[in-house]
N, CA and C atoms as a LAMMPS dump frame, in Angstrom:
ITEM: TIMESTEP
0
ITEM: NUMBER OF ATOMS
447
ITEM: BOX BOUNDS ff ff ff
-5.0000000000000000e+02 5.0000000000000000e+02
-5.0000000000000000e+02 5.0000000000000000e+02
-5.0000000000000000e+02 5.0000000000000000e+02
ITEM: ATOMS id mol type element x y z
1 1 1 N 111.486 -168.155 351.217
2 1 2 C 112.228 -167.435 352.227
3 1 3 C 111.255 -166.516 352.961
4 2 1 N 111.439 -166.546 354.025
5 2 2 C 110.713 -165.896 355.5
6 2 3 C 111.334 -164.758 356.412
7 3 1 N 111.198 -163.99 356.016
8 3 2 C 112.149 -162.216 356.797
9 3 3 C 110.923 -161.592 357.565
10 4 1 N 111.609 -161.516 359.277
11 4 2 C 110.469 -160.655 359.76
12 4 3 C 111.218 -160.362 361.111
13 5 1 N 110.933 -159.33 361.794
14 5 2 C 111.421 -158.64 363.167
15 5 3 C 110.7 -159.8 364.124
16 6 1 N 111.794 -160.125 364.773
17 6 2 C 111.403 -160.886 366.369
18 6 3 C 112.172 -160.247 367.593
19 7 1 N 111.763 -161.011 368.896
20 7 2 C 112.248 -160.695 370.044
21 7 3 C 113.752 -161.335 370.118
22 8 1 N 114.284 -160.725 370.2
23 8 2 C 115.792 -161.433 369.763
24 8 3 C 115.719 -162.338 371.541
25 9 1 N 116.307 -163.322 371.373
26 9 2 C 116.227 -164.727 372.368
27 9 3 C 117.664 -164.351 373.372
28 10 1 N 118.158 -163.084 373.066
29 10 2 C 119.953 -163.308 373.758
30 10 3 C 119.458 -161.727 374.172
31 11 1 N 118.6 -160.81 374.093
32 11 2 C 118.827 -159.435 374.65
33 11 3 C 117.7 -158.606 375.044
34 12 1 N 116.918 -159.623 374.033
35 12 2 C 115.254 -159.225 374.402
36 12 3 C 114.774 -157.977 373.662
37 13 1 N 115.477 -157.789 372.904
38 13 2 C 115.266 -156.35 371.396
39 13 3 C 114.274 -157.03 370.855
40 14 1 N 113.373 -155.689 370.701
41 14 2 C 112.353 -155.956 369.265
42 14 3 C 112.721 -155.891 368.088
43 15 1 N 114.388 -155.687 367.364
44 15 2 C 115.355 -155.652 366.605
45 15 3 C 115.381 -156.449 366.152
46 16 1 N 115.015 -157.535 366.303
47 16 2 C 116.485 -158.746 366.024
48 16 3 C 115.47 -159.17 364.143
49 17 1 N 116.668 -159.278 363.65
50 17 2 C 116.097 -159.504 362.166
51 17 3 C 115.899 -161.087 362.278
52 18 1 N 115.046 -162.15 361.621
53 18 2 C 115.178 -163.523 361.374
54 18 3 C 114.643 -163.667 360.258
55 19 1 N 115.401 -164.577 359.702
56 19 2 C 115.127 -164.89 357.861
57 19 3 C 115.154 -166.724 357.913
58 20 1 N 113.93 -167.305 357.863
59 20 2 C 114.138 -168.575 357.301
60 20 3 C 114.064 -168.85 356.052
61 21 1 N 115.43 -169.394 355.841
62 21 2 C 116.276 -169.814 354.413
63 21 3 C 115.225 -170.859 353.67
64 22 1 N 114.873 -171.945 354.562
65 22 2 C 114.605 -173.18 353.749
66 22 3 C 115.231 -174.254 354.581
67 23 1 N 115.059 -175.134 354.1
68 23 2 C 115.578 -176.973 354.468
69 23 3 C 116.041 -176.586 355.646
70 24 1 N 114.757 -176.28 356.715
71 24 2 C 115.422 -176.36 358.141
72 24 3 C 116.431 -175.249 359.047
73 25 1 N 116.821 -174.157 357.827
74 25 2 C 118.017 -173.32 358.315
75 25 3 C 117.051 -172.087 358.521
76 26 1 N 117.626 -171.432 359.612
77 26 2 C 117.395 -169.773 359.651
78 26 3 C 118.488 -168.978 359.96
79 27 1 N 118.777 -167.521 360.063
80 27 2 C 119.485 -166.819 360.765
81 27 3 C 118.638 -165.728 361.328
82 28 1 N 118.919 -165.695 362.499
83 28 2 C 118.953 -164.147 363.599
84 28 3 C 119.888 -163.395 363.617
85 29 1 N 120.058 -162.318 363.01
86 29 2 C 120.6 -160.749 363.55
87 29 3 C 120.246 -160.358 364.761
88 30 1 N 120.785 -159.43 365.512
89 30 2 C 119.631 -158.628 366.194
90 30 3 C 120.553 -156.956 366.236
91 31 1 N 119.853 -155.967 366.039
92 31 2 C 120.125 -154.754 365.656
93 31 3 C 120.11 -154.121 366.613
94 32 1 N 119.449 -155.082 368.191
95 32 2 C 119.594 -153.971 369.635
96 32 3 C 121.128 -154.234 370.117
97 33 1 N 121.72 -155.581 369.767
98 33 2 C 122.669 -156.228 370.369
99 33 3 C 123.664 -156.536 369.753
100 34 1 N 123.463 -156.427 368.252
101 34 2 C 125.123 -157.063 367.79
102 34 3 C 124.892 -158.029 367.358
103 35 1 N 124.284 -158.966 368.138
104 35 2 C 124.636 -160.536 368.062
105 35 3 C 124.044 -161.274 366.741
106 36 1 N 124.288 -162.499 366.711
107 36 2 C 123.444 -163.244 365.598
108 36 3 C 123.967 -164.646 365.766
109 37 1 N 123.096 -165.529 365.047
110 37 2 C 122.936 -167.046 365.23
111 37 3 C 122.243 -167.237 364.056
112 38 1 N 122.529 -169.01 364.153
113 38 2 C 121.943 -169.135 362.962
114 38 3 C 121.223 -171.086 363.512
115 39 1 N 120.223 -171.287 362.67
116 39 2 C 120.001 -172.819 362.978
117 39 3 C 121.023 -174.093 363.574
118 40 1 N 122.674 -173.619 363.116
119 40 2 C 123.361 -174.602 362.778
120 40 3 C 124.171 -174.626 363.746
121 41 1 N 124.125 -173.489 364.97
122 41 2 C 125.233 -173.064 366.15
123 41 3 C 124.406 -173.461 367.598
124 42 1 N 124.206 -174.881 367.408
125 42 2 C 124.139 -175.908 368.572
126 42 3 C 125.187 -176.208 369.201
127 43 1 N 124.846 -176.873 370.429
128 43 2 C 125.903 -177.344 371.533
129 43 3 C 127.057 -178.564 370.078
130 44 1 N 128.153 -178.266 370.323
131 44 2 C 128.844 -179.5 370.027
132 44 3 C 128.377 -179.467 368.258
133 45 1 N 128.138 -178.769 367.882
134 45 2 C 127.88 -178.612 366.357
135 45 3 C 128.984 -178.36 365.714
136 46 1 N 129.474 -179.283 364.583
137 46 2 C 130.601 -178.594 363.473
138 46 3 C 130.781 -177.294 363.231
139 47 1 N 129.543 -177.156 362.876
140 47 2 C 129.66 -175.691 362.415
141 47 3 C 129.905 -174.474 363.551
142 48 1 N 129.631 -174.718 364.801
143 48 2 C 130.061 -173.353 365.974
144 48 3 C 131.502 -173.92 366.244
145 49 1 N 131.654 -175.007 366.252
146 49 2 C 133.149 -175.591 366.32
147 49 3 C 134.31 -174.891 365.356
148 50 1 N 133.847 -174.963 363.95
149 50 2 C 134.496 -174.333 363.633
150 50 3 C 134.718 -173.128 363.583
151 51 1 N 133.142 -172.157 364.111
152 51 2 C 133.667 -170.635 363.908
153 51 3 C 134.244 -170.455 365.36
154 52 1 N 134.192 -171.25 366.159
155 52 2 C 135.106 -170.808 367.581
156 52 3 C 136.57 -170.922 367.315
157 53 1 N 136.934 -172.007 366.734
158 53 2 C 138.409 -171.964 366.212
159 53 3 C 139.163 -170.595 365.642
160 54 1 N 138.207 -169.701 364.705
161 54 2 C 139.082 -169.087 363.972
162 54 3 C 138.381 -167.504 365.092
163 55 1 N 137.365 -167.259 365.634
164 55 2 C 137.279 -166.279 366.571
165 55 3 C 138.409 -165.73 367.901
166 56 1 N 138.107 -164.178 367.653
167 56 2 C 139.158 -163.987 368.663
168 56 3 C 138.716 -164.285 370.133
169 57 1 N 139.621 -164.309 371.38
170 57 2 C 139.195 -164.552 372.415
171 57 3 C 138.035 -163.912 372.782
172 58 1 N 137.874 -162.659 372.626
173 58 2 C 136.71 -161.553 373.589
174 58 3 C 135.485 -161.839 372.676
175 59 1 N 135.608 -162.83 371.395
176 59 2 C 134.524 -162.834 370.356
177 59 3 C 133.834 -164.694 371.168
178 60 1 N 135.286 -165.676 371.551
179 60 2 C 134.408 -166.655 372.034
180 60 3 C 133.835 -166.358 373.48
181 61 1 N 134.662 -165.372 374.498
182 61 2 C 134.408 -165.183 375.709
183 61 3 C 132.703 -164.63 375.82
184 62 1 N 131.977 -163.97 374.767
185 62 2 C 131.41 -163.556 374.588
186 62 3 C 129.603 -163.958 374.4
187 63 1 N 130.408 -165.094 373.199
188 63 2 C 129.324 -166.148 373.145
189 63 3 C 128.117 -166.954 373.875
190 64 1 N 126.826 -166.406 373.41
191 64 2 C 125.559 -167.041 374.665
192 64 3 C 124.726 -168.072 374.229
193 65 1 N 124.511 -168.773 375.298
194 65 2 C 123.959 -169.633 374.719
195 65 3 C 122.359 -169.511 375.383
196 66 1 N 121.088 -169.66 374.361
197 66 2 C 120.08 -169.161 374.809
198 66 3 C 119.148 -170.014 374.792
199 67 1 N 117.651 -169.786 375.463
200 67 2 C 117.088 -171.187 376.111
201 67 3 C 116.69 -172.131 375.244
202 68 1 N 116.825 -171.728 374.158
203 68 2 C 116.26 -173.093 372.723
204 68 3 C 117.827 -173.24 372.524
205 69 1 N 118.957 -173.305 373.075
206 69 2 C 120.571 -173.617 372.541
207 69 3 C 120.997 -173.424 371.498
208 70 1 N 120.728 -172.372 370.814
209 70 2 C 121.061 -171.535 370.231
210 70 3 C 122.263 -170.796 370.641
211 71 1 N 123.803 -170.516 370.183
212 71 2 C 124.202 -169.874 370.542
213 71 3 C 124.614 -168.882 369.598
214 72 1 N 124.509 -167.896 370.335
215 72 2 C 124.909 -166.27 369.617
216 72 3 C 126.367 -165.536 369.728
217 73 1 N 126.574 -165.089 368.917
218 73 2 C 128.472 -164.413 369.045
219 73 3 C 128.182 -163.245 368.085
220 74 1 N 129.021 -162.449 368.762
221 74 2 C 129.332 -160.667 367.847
222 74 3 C 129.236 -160.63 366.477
223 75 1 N 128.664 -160.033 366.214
224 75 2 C 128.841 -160.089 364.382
225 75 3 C 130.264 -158.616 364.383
226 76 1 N 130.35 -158.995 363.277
227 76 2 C 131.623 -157.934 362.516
228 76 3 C 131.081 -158.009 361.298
229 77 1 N 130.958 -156.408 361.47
230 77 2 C 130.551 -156.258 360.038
231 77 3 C 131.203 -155.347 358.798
232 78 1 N 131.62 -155.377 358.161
233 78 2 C 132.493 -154.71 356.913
234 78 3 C 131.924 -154.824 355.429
235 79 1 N 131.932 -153.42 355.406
236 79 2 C 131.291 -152.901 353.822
237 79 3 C 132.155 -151.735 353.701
238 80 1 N 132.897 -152.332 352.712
239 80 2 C 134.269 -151.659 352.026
240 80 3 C 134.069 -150.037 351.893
241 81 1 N 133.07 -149.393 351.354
242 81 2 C 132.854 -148.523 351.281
243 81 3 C 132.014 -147.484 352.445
244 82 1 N 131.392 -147.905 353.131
245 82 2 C 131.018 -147.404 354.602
246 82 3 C 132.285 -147.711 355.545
247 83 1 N 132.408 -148.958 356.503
248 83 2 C 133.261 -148.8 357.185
249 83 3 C 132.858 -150.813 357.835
250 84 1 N 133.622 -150.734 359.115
251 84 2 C 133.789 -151.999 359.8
252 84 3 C 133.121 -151.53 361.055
253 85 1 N 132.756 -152.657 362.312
254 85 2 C 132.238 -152.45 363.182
255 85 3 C 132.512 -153.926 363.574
256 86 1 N 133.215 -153.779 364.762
257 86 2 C 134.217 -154.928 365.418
258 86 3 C 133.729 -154.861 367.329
259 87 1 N 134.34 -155.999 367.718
260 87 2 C 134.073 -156.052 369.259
261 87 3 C 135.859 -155.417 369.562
262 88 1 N 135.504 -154.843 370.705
263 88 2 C 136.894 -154.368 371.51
264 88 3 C 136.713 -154.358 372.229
265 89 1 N 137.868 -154.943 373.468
266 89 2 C 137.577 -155.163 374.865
267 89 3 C 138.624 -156.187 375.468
268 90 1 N 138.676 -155.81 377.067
269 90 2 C 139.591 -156.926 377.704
270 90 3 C 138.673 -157.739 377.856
271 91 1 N 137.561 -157.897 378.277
272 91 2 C 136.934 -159.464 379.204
273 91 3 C 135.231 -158.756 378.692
274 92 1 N 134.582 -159.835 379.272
275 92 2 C 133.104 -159.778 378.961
276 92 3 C 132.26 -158.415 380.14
277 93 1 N 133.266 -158.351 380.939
278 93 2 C 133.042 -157.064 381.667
279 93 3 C 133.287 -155.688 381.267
280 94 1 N 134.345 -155.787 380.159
281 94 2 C 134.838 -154.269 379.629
282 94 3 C 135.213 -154.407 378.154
283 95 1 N 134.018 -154.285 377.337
284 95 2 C 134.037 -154.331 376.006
285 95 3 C 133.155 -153.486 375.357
286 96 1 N 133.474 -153.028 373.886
287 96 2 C 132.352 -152.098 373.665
288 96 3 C 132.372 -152.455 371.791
289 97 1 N 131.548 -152.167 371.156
290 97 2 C 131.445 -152.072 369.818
291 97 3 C 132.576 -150.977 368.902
292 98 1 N 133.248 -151.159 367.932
293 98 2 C 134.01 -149.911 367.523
294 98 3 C 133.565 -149.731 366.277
295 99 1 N 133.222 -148.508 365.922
296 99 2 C 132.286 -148.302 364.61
297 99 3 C 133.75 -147.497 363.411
298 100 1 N 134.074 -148.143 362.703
299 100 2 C 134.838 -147.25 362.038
300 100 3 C 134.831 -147.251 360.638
301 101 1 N 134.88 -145.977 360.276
302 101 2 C 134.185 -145.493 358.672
303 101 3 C 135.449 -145.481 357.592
304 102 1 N 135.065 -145.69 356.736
305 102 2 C 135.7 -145.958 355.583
306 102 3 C 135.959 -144.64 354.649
307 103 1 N 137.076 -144.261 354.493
308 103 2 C 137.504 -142.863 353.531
309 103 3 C 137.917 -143.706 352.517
310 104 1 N 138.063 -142.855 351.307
311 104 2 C 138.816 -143.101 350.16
312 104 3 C 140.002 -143.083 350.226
313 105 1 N 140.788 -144.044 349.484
314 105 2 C 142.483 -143.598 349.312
315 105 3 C 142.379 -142.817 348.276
316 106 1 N 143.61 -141.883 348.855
317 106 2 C 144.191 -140.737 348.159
318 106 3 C 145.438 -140.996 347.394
319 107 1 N 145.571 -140.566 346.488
320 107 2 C 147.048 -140.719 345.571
321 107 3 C 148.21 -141.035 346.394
322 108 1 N 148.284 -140.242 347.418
323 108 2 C 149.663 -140.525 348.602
324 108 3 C 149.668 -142.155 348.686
325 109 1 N 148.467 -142.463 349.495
326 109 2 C 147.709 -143.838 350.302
327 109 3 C 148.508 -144.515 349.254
328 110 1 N 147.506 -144.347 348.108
329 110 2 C 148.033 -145.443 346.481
330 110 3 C 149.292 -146.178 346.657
331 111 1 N 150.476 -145.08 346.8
332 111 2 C 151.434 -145.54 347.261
333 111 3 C 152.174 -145.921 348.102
334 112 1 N 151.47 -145.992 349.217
335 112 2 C 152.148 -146.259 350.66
336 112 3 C 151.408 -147.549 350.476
337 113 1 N 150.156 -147.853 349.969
338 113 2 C 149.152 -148.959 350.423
339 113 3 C 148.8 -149.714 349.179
340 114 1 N 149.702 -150.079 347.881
341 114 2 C 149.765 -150.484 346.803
342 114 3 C 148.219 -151.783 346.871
343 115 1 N 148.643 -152.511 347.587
344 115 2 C 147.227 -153.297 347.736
345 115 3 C 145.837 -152.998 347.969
346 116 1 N 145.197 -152.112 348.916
347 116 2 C 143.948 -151.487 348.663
348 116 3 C 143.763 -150.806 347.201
349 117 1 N 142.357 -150.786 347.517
350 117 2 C 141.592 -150.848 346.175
351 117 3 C 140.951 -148.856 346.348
352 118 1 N 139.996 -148.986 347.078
353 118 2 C 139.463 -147.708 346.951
354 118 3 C 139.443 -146.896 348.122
355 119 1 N 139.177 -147.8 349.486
356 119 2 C 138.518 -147.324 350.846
357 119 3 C 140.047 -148.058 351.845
358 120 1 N 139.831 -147.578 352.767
359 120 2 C 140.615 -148.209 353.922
360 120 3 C 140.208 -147.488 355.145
361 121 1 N 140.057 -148.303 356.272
362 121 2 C 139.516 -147.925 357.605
363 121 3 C 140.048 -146.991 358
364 122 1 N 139.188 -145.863 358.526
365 122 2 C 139.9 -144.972 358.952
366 122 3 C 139.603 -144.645 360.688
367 123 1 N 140.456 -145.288 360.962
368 123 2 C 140.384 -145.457 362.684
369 123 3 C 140.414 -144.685 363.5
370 124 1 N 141.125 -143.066 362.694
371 124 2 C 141.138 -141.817 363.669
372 124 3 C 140.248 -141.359 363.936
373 125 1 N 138.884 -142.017 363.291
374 125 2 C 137.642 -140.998 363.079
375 125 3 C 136.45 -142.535 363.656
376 126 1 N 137.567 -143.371 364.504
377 126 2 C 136.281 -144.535 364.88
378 126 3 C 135.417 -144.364 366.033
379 127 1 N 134.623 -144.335 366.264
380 127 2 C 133.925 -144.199 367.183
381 127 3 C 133.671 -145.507 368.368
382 128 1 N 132.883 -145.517 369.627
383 128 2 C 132.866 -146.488 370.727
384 128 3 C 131.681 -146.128 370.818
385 129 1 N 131.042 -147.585 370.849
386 129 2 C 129.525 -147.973 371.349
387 129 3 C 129.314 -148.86 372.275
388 130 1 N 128.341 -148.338 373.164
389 130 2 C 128.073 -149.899 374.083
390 130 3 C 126.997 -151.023 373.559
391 131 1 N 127.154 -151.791 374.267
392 131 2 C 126.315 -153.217 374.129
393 131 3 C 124.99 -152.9 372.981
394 132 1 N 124.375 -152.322 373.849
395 132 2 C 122.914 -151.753 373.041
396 132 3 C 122.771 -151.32 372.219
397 133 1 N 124.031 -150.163 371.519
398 133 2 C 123.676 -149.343 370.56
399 133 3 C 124.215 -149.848 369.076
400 134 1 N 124.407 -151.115 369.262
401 134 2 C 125.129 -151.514 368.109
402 134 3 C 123.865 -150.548 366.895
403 135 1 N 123.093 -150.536 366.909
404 135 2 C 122.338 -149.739 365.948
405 135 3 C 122.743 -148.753 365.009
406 136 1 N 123.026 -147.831 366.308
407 136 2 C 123.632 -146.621 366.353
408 136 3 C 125.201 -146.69 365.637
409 137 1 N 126.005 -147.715 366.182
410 137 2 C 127.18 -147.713 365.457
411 137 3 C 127.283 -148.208 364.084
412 138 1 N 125.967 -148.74 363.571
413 138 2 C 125.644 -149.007 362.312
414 138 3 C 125.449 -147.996 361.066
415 139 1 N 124.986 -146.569 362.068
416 139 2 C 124.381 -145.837 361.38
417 139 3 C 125.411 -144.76 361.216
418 140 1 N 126.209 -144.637 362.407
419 140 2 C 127.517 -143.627 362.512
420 140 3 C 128.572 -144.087 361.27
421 141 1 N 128.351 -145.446 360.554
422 141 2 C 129.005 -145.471 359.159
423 141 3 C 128.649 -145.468 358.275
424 142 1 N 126.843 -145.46 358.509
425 142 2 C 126.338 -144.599 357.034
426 142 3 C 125.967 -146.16 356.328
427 143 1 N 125.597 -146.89 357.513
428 143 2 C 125.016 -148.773 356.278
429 143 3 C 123.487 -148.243 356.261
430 144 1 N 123.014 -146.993 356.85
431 144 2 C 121.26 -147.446 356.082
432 144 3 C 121.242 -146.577 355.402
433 145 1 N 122.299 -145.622 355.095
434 145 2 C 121.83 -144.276 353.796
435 145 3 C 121.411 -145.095 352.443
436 146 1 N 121.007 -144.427 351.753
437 146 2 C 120.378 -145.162 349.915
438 146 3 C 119.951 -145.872 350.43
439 147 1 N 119.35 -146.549 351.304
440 147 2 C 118.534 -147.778 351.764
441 147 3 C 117.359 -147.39 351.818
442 148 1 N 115.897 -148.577 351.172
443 148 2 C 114.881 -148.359 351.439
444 148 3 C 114.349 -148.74 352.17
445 149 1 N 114.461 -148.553 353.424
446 149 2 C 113.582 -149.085 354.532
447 149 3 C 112.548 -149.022 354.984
């Protein structure tokens, strides 16, 4: 396995994470933009076929396709205990990143929310990012604290 910072191909960040797996596969992150791809999200490929099916509209409206055909779509990201970070938006003209952090349930919660476990989104306290700063909305939930970077 192969991990190293490139020019991300969809935004032009010196961000963009790429990890080659093996047997042909890689994935791209990119940390200026949000976005990510992977070896297998070609034109007419099973595999983008199927993640377009279950994506929301503003997540396929979104989708680029870049000069090696590669195509890239929003990541969403969720870690139970930090928080989520989702696309929001009417159209590819008015959308923004939403960063929202994760509190503990409280004894009340327990019982209003019998199914959660420890954390649940707490949306009053979510924040709005644009295009670029997906970084930033990474960090406003606290995913690089205890991290050794």
């Amino acid at each position: 396995m192969k991990d190293k910072l490139t020019t991300c191909d969809r935004c032009g960040s010196d961000a963009c994470y790429s990890s080659d797996i093996g047997a042909d596969y890689s994935i791209k992150m990119c940390y200026g933009c949000g976005f990510t791809t992977n070896s297998l999200m070609t034109e007419d490929s099973e595999f983008l076929n199927e993640q377009l099916e279950v994506l929301p509209e503003i997540y396929k409206d979104l989708v680029h396709k870049d000069k090696n055909g590669l195509h890239w779509m929003p990541s969403t990201i969720n870690v139970s205990d930090k928080g989520m970070i989702f696309i929001h938006g009417k159209s590819v003209n008015d959308w923004n990143w939403v960063s929202c952090p994760a509190k503990k349930i409280t004894e009340e919660d327990k019982e209003r929310f019998p199914n959660e476990t420890t954390y649940k989104m707490d949306m009053s306290n979510a924040k709005y990012f644009s295009e670029r700063d997906f970084i930033e909305a990474l960090d406003y939930i606290g995913v690089f604290e205890n991290q050794n970077l």
